[in-house]
mmCIF entry with sequence, helices, sheets and N, C-alpha, C, O atoms, coordinates in Angstrom:
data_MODEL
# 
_entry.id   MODEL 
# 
_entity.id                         1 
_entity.type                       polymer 
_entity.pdbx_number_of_molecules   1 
# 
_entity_poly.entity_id                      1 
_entity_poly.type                           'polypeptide(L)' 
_entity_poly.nstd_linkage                   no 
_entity_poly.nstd_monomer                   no 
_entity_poly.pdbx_seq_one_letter_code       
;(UNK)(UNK)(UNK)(UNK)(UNK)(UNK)(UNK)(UNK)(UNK)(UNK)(UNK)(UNK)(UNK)(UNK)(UNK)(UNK)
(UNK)(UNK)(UNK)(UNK)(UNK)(UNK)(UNK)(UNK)(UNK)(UNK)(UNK)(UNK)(UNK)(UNK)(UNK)(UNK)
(UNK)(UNK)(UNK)(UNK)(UNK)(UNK)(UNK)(UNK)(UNK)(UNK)(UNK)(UNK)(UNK)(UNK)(UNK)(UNK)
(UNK)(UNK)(UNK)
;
_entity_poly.pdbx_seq_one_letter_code_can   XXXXXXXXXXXXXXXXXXXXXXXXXXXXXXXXXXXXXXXXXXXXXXXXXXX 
_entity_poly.pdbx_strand_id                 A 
# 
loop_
_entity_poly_seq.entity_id 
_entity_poly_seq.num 
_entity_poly_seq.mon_id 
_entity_poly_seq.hetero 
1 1  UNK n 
1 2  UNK n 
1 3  UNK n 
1 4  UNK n 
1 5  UNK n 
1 6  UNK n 
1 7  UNK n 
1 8  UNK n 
1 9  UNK n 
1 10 UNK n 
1 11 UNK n 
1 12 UNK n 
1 13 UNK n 
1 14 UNK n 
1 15 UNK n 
1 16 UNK n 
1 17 UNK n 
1 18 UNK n 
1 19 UNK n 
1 20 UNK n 
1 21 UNK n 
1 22 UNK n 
1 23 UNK n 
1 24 UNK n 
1 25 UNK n 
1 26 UNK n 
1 27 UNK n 
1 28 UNK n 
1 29 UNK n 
1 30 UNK n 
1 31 UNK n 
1 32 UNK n 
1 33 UNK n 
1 34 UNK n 
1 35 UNK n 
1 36 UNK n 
1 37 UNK n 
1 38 UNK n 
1 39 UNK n 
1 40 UNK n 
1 41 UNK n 
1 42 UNK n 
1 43 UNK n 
1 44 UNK n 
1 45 UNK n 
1 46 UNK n 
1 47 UNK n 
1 48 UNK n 
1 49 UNK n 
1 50 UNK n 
1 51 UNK n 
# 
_struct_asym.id          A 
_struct_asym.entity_id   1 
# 
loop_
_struct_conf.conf_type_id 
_struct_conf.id 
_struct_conf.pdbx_PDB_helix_id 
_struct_conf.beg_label_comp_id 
_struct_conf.beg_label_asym_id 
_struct_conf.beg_label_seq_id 
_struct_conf.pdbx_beg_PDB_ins_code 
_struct_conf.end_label_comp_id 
_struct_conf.end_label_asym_id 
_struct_conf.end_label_seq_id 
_struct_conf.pdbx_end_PDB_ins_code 
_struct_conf.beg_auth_comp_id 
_struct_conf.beg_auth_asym_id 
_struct_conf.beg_auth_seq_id 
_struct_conf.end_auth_comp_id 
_struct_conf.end_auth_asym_id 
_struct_conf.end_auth_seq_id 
_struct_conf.pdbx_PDB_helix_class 
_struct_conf.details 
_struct_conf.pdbx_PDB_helix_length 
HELX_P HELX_P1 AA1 UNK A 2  ? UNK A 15 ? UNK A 2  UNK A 15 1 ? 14 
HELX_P HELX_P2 AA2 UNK A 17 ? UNK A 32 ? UNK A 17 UNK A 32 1 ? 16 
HELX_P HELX_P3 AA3 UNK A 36 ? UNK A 45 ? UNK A 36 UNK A 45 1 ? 10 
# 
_struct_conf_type.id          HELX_P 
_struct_conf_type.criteria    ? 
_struct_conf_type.reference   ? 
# 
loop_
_atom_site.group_PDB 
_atom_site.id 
_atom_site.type_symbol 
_atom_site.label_atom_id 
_atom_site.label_alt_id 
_atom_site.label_comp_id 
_atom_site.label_asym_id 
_atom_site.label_entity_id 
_atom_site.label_seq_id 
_atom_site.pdbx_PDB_ins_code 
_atom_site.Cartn_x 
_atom_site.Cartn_y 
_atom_site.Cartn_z 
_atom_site.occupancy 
_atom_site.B_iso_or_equiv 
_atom_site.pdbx_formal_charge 
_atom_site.auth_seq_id 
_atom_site.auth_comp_id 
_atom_site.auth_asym_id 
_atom_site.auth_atom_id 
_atom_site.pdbx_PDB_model_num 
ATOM 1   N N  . UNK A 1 1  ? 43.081  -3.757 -12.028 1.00 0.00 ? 1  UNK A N  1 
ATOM 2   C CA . UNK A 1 1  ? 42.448  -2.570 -12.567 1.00 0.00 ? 1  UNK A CA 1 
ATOM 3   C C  . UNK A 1 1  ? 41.556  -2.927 -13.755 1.00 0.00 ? 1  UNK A C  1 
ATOM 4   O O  . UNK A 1 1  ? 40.441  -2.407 -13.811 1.00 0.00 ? 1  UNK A O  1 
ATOM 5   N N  . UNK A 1 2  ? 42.002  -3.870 -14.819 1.00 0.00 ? 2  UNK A N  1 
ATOM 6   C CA . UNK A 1 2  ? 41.281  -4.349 -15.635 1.00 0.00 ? 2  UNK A CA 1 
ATOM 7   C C  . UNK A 1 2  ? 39.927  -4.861 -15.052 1.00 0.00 ? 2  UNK A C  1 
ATOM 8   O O  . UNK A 1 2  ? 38.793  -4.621 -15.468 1.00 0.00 ? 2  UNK A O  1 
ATOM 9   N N  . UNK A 1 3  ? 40.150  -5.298 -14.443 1.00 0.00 ? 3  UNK A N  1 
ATOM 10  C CA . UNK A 1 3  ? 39.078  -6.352 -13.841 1.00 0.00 ? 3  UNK A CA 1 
ATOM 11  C C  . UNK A 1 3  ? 37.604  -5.591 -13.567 1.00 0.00 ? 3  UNK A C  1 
ATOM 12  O O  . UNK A 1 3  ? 36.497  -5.750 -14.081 1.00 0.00 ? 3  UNK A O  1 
ATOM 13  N N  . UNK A 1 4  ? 38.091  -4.714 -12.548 1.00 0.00 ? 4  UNK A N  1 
ATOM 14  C CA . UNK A 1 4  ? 37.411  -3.402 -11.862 1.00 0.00 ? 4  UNK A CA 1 
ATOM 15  C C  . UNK A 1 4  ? 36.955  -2.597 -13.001 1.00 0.00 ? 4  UNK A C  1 
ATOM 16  O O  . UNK A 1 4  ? 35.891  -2.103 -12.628 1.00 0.00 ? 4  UNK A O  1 
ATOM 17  N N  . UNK A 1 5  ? 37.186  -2.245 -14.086 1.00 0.00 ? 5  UNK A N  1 
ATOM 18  C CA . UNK A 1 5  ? 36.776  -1.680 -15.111 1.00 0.00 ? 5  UNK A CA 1 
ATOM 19  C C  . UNK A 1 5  ? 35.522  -2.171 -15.788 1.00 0.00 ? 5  UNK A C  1 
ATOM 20  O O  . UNK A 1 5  ? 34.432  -1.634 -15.987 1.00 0.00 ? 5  UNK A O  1 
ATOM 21  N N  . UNK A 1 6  ? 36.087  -3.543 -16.127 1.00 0.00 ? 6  UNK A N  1 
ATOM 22  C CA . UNK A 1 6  ? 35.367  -4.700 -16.927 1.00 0.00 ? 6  UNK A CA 1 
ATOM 23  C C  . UNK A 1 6  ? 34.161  -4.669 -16.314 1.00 0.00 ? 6  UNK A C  1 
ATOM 24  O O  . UNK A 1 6  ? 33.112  -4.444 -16.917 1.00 0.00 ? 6  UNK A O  1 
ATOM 25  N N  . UNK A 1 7  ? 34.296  -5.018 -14.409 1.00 0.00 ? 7  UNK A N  1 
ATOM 26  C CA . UNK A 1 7  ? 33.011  -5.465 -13.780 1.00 0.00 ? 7  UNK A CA 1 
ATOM 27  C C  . UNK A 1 7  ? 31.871  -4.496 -13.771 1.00 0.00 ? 7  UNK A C  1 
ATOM 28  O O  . UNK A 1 7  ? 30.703  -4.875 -13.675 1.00 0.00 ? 7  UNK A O  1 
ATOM 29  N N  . UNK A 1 8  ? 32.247  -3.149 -13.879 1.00 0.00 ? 8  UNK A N  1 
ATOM 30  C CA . UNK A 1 8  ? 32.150  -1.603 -13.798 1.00 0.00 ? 8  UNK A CA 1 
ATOM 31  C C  . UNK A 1 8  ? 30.921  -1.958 -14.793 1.00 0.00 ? 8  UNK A C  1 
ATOM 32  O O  . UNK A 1 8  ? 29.736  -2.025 -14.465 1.00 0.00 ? 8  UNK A O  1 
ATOM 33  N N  . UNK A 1 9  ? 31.514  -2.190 -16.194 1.00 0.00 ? 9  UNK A N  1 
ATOM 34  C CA . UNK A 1 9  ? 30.898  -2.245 -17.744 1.00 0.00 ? 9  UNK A CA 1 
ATOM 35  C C  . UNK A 1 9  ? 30.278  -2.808 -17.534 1.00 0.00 ? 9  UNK A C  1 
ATOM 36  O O  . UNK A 1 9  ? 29.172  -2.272 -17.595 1.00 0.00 ? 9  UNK A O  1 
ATOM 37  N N  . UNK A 1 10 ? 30.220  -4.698 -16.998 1.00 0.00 ? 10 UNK A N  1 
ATOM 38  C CA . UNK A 1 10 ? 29.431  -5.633 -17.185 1.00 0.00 ? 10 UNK A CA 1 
ATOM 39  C C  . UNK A 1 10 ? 27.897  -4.984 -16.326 1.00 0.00 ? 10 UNK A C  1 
ATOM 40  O O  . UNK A 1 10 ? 26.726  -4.841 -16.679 1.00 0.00 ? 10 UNK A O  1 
ATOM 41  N N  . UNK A 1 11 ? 28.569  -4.751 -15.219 1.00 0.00 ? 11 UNK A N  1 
ATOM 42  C CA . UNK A 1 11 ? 27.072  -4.195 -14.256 1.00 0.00 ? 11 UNK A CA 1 
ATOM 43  C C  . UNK A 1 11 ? 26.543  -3.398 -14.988 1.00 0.00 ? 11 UNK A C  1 
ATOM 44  O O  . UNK A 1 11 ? 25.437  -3.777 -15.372 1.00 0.00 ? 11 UNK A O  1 
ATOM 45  N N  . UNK A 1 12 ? 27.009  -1.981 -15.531 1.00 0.00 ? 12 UNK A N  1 
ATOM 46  C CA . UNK A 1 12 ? 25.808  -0.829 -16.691 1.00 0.00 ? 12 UNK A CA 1 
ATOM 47  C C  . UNK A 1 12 ? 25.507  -1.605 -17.200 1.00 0.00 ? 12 UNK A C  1 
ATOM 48  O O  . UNK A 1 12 ? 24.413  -1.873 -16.704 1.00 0.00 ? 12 UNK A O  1 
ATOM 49  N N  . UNK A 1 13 ? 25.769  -2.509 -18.206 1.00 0.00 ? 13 UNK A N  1 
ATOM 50  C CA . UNK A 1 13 ? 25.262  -3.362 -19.288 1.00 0.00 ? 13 UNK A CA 1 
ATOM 51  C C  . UNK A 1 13 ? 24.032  -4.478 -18.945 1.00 0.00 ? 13 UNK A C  1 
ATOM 52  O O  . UNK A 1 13 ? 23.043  -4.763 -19.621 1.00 0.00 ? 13 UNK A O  1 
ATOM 53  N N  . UNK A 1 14 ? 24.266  -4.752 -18.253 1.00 0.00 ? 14 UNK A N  1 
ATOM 54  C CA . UNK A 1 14 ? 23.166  -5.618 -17.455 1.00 0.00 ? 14 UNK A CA 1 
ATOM 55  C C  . UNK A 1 14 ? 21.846  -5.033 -16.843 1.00 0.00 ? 14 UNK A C  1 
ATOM 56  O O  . UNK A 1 14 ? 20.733  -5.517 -16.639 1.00 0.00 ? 14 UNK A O  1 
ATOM 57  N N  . UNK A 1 15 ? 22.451  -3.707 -16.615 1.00 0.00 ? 15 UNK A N  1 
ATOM 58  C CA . UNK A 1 15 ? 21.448  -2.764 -15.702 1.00 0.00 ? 15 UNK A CA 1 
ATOM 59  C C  . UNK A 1 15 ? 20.694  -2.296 -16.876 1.00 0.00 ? 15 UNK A C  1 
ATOM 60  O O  . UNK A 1 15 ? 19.487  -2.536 -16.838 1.00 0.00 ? 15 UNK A O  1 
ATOM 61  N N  . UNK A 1 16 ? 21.269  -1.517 -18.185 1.00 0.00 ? 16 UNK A N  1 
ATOM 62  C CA . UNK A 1 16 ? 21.046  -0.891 -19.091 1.00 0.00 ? 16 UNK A CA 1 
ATOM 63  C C  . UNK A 1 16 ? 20.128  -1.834 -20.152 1.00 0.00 ? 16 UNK A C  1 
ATOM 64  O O  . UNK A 1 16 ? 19.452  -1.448 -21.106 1.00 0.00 ? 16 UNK A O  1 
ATOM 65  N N  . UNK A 1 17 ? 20.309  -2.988 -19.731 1.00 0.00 ? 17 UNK A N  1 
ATOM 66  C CA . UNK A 1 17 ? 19.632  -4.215 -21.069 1.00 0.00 ? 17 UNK A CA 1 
ATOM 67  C C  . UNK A 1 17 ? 18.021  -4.759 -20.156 1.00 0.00 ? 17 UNK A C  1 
ATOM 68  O O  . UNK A 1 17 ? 16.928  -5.202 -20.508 1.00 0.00 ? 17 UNK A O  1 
ATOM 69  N N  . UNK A 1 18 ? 18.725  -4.386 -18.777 1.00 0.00 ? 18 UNK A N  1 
ATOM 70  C CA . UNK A 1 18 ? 17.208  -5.109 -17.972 1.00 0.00 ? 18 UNK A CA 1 
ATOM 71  C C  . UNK A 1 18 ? 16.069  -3.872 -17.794 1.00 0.00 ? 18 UNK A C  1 
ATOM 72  O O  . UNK A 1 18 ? 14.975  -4.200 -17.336 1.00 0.00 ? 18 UNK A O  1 
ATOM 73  N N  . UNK A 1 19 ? 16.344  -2.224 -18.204 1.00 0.00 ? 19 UNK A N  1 
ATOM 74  C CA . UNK A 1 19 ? 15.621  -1.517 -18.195 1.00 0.00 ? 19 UNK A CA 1 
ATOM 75  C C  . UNK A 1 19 ? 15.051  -1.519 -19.543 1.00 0.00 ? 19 UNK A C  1 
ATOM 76  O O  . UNK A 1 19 ? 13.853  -1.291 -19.709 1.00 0.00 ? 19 UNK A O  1 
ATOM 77  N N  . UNK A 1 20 ? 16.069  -1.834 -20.784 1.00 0.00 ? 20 UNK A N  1 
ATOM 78  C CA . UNK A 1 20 ? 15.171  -1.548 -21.847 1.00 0.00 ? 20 UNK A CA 1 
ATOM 79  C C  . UNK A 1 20 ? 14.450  -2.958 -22.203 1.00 0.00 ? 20 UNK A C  1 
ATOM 80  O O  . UNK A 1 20 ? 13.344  -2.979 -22.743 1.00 0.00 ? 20 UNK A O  1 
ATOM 81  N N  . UNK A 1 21 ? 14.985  -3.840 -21.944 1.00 0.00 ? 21 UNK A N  1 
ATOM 82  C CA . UNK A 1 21 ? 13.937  -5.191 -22.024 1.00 0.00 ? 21 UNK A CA 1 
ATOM 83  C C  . UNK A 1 21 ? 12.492  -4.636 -20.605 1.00 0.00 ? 21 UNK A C  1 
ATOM 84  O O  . UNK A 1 21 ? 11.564  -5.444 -20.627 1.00 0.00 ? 21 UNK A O  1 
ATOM 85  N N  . UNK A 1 22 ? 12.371  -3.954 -19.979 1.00 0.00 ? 22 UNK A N  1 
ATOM 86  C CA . UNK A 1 22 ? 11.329  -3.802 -19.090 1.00 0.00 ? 22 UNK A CA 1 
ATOM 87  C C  . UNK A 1 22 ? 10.253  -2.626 -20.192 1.00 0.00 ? 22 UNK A C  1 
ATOM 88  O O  . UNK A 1 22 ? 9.041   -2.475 -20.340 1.00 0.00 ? 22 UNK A O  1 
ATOM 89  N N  . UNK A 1 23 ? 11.343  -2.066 -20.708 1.00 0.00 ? 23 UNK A N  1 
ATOM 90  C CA . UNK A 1 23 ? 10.512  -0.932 -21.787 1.00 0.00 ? 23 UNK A CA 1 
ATOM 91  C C  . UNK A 1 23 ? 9.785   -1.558 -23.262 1.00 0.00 ? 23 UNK A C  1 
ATOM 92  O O  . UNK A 1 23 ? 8.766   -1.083 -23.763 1.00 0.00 ? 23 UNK A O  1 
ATOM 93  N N  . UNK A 1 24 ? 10.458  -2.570 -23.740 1.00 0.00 ? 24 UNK A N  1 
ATOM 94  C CA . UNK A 1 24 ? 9.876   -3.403 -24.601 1.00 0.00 ? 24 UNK A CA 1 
ATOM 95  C C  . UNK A 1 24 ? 8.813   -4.383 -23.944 1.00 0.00 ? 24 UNK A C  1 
ATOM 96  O O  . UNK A 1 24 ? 8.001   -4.934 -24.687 1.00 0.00 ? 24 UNK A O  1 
ATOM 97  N N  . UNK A 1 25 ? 8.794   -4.580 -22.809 1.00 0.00 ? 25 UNK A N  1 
ATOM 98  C CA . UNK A 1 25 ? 7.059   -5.918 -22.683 1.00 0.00 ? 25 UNK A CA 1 
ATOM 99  C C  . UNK A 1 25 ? 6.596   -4.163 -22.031 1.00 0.00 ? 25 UNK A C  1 
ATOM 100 O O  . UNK A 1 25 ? 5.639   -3.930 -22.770 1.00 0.00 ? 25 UNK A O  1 
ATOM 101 N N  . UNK A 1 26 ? 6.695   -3.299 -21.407 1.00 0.00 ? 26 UNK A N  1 
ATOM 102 C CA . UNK A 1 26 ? 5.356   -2.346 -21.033 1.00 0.00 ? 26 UNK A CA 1 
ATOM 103 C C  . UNK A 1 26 ? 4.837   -1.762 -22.515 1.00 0.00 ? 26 UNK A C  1 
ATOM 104 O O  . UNK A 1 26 ? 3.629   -1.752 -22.750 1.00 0.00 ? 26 UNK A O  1 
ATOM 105 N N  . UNK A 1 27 ? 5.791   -1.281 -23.494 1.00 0.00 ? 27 UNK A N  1 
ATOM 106 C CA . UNK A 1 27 ? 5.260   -1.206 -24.842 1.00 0.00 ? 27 UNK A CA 1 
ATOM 107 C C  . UNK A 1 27 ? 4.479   -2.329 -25.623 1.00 0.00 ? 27 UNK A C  1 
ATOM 108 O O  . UNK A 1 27 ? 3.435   -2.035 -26.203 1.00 0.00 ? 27 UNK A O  1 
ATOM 109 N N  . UNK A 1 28 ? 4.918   -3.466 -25.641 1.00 0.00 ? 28 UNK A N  1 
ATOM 110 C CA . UNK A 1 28 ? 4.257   -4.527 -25.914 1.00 0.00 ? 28 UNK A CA 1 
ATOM 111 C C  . UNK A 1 28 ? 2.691   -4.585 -25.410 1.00 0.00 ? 28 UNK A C  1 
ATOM 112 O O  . UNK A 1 28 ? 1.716   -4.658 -26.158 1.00 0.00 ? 28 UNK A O  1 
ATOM 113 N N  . UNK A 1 29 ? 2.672   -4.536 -23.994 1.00 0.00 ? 29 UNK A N  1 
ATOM 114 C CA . UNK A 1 29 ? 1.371   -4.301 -23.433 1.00 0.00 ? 29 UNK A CA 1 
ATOM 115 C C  . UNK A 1 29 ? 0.951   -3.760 -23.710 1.00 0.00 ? 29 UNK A C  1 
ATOM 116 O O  . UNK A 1 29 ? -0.204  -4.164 -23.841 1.00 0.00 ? 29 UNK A O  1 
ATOM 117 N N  . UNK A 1 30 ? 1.138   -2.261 -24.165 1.00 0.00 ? 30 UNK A N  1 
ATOM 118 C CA . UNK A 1 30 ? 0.697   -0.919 -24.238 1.00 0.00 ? 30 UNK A CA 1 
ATOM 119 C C  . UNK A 1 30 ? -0.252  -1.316 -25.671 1.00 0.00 ? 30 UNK A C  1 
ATOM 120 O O  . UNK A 1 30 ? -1.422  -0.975 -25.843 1.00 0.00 ? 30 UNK A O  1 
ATOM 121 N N  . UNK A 1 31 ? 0.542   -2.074 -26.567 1.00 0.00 ? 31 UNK A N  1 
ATOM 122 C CA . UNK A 1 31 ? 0.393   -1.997 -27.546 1.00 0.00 ? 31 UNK A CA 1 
ATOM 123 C C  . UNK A 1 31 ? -0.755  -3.047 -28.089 1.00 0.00 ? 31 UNK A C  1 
ATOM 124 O O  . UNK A 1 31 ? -1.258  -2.803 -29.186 1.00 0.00 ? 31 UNK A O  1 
ATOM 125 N N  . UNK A 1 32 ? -1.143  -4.104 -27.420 1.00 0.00 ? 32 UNK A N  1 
ATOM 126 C CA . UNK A 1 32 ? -1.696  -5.284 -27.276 1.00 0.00 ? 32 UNK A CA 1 
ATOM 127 C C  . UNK A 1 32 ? -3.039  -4.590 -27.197 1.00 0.00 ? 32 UNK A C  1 
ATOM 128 O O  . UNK A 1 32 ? -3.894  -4.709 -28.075 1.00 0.00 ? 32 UNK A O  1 
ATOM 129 N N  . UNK A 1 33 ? -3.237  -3.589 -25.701 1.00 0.00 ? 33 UNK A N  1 
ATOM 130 C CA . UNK A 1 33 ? -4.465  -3.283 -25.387 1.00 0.00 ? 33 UNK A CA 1 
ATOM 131 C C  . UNK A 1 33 ? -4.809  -1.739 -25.991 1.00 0.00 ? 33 UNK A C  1 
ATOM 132 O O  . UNK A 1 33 ? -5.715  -1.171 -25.381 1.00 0.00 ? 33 UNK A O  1 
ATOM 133 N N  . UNK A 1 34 ? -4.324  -1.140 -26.887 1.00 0.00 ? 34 UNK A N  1 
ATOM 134 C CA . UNK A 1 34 ? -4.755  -0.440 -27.892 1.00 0.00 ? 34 UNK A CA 1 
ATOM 135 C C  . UNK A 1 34 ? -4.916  -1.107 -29.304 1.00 0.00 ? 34 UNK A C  1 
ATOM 136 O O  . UNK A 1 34 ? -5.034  -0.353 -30.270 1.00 0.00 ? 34 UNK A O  1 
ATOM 137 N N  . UNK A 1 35 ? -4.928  -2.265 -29.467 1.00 0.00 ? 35 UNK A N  1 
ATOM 138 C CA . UNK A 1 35 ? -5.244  -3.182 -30.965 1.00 0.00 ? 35 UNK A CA 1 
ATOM 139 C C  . UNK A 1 35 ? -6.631  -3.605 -30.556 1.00 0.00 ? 35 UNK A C  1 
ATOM 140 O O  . UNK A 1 35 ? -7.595  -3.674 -31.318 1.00 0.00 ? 35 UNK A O  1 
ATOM 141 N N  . UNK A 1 36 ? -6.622  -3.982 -28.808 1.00 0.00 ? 36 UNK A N  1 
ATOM 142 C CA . UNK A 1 36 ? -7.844  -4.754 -28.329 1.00 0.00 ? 36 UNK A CA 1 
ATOM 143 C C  . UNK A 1 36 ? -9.014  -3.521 -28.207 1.00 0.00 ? 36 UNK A C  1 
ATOM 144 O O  . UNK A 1 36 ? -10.193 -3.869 -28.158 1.00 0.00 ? 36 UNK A O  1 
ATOM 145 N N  . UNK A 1 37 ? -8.743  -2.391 -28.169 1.00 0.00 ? 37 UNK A N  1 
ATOM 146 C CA . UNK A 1 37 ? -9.478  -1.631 -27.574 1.00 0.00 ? 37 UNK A CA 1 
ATOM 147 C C  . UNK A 1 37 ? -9.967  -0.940 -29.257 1.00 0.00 ? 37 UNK A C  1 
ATOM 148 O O  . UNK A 1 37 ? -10.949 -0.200 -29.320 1.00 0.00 ? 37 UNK A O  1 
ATOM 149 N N  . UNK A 1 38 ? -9.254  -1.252 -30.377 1.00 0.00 ? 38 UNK A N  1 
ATOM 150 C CA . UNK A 1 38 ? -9.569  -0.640 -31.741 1.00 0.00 ? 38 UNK A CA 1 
ATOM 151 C C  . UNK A 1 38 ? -10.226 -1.675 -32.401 1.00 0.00 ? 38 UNK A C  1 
ATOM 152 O O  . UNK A 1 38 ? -10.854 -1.287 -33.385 1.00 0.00 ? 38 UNK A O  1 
ATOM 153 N N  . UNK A 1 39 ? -10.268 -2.599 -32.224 1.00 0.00 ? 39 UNK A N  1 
ATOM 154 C CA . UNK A 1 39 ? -10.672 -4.047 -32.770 1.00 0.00 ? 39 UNK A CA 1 
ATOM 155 C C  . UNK A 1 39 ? -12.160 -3.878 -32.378 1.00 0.00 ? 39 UNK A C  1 
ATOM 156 O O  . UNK A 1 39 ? -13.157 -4.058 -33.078 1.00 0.00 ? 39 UNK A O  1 
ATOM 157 N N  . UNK A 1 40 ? -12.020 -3.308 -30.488 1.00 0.00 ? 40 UNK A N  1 
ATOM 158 C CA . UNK A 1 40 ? -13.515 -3.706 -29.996 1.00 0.00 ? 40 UNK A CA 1 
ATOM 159 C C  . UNK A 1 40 ? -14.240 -2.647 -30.885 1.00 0.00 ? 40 UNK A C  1 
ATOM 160 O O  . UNK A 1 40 ? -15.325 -2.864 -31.425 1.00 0.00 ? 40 UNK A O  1 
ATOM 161 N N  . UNK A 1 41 ? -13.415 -1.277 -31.005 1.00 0.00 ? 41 UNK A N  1 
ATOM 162 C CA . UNK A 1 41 ? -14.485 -0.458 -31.638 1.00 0.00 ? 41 UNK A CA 1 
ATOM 163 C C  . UNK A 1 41 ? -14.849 -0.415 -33.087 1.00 0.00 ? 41 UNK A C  1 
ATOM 164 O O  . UNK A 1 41 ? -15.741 0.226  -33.641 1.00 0.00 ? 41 UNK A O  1 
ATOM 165 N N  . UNK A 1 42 ? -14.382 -0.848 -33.346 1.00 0.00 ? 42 UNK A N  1 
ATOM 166 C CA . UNK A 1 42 ? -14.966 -1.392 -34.863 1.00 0.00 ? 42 UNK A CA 1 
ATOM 167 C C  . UNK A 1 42 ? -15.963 -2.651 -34.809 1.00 0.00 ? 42 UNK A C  1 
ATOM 168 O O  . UNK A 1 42 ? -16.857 -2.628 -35.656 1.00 0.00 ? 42 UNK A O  1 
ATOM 169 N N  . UNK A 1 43 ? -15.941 -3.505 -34.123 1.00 0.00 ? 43 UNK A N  1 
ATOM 170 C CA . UNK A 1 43 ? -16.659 -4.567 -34.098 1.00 0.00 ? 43 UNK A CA 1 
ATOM 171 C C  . UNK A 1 43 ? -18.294 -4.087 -33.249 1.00 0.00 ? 43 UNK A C  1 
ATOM 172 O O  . UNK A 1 43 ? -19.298 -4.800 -33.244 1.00 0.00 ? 43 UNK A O  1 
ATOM 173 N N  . UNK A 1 44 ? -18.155 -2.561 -32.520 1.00 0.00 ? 44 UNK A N  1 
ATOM 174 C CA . UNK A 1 44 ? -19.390 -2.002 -32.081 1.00 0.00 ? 44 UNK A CA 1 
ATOM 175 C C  . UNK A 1 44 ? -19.568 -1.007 -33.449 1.00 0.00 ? 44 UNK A C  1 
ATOM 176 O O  . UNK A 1 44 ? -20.734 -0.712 -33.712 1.00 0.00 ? 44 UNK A O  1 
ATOM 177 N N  . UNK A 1 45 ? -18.911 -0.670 -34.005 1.00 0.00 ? 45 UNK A N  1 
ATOM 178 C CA . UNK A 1 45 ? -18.901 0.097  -35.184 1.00 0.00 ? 45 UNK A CA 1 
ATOM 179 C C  . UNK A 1 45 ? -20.376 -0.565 -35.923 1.00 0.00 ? 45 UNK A C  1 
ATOM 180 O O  . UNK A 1 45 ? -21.435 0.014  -36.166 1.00 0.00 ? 45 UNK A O  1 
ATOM 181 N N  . UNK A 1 46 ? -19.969 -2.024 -36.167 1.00 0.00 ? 46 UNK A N  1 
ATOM 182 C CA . UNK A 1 46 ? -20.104 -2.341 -37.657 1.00 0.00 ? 46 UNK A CA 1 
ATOM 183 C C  . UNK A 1 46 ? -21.269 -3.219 -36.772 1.00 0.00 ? 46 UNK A C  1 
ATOM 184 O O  . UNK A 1 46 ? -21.910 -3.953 -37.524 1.00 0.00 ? 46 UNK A O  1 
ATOM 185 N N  . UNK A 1 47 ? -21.713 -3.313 -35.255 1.00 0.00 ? 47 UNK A N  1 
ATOM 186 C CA . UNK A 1 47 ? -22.759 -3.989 -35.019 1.00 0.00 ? 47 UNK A CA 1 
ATOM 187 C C  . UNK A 1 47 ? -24.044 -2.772 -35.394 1.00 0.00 ? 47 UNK A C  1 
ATOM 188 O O  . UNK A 1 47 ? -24.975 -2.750 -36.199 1.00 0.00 ? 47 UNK A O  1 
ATOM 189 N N  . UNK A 1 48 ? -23.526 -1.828 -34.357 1.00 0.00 ? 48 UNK A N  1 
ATOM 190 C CA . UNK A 1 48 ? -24.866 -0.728 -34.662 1.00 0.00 ? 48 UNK A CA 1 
ATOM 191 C C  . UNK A 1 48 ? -25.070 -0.226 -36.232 1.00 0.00 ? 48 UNK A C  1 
ATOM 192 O O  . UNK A 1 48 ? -25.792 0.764  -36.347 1.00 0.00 ? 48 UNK A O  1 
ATOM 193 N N  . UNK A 1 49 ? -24.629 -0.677 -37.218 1.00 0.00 ? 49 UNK A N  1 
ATOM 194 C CA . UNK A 1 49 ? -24.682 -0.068 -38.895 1.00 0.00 ? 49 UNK A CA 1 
ATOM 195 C C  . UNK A 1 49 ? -25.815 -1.418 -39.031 1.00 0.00 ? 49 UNK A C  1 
ATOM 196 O O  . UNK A 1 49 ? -26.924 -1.353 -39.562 1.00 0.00 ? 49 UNK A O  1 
ATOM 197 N N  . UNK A 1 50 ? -25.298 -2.424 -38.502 1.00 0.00 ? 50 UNK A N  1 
ATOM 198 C CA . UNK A 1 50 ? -26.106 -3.732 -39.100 1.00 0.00 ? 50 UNK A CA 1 
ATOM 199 C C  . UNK A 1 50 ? -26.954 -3.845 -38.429 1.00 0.00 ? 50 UNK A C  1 
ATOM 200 O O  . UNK A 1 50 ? -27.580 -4.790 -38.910 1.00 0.00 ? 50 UNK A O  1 
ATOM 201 N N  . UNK A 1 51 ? -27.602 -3.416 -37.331 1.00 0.00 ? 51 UNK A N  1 
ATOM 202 C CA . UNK A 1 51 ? -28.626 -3.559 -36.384 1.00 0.00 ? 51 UNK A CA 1 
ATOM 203 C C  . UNK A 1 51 ? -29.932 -2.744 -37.119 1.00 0.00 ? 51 UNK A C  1 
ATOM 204 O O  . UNK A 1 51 ? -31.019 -2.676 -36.544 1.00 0.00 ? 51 UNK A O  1 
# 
């Protein structure tokens, strides 16, 4: 019965750690290409001021 309990836990836990590690790299991404996409607009910002 222990056992069956334990294995019960170990599986949520595994299940529960591989969804939020999947939620940390799509945030990561998320987050990568909104720095890239604020970076670009400032760098068109500050071309058309100097043009």
């Amino acid at each position: 019965m222990r056992v069956l309990i334990f294995s019960i836990i170990t599986v949520f836990g595994i299940c529960g750690c591989s969804n939020t590690w999947h939620g940390v790299k799509e945030d990561t991404n998320s987050g990568v290409e909104w720095t890239k996409d604020k970076v670009n607009d400032g760098a068109t910002w500050v071309k058309d001021k100097t043009e």
